[in-house]
N, C-alpha and C positions, 0 to 999 in steps of 0.2 A: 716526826717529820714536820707537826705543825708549829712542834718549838722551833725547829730548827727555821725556819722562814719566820717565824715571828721574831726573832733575833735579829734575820738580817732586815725585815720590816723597819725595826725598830731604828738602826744603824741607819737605813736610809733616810732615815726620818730628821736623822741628827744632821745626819753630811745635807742634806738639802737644806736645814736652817741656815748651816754654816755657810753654806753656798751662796747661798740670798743675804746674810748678812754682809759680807764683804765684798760683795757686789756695791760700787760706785752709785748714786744716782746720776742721771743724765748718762747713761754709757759710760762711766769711767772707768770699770773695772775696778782693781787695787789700787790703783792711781801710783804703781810700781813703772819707772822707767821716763818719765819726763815727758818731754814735747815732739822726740822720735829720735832723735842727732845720736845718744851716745852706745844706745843698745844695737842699733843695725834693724830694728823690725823685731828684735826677738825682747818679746815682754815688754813691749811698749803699751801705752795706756788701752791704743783700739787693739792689739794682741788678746791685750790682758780680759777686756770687757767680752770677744769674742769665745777666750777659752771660758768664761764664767758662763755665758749664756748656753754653748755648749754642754758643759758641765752638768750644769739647771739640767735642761733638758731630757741630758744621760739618767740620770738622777731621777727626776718626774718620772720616765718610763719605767727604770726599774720599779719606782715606788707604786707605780700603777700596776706589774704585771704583779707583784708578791700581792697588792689587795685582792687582786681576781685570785689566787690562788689559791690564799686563806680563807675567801669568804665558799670557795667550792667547795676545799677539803675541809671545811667546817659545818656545812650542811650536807653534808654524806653522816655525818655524828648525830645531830640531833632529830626527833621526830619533829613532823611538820606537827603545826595547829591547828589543820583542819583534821588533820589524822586524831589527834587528841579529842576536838569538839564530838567527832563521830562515835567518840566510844564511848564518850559522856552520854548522847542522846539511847546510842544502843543499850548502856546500862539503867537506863535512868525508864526507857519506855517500855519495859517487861512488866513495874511495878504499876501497881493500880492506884487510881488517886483514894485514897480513903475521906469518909465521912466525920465533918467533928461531932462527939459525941455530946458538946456540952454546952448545944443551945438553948 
């Protein structure tokens, strides 16, 4: 189960560089489709920067719900560290300090 989320972790990881990489500066999106005239509105420049930011977005949530996922279904696996420090001290305080013999 936690390969399988850590896979698409990973995948999301990808498509969101992708996503922000071709993202325009200044709102441009892909800078696909001109100044508005020849497309009719569909895939024009603010179309385009609209579906990216969207996208992002889409993208960032998933990529946020898989971290909460994995970091829960990953501490159900391991013991805590204060659980560990406790056995150390309980193992450790049964023995008696002994005396150096050879002052």
């Amino acid at each position: 189960m936690i390969t399988v989320i850590l896979v698409i972790h990973v995948i999301l990881a990808i498509c969101i560089i992708c996503a922000v990489l071709l993202q325009k500066s200044e709102g441009g999106g892909l800078g696909i489709g001109g100044s508005g005239g020849a497309g009719g509105g569909f895939m024009t420049a603010r179309g385009t920067a609209n579906f990216m930011t969207k996208l992002t977005a889409i993208l960032g949530g998933c990529f946020f719900l898989t971290s909460i996922t994995l970091a829960l279904l990953s501490s159900n696996d391991a013991p805590s560290i204060a659980d560990e420090v406790s056995k150390t001290i309980e193992n450790n305080s049964n023995k008696k300090p002994t005396v150096p013999l050879g002052n």
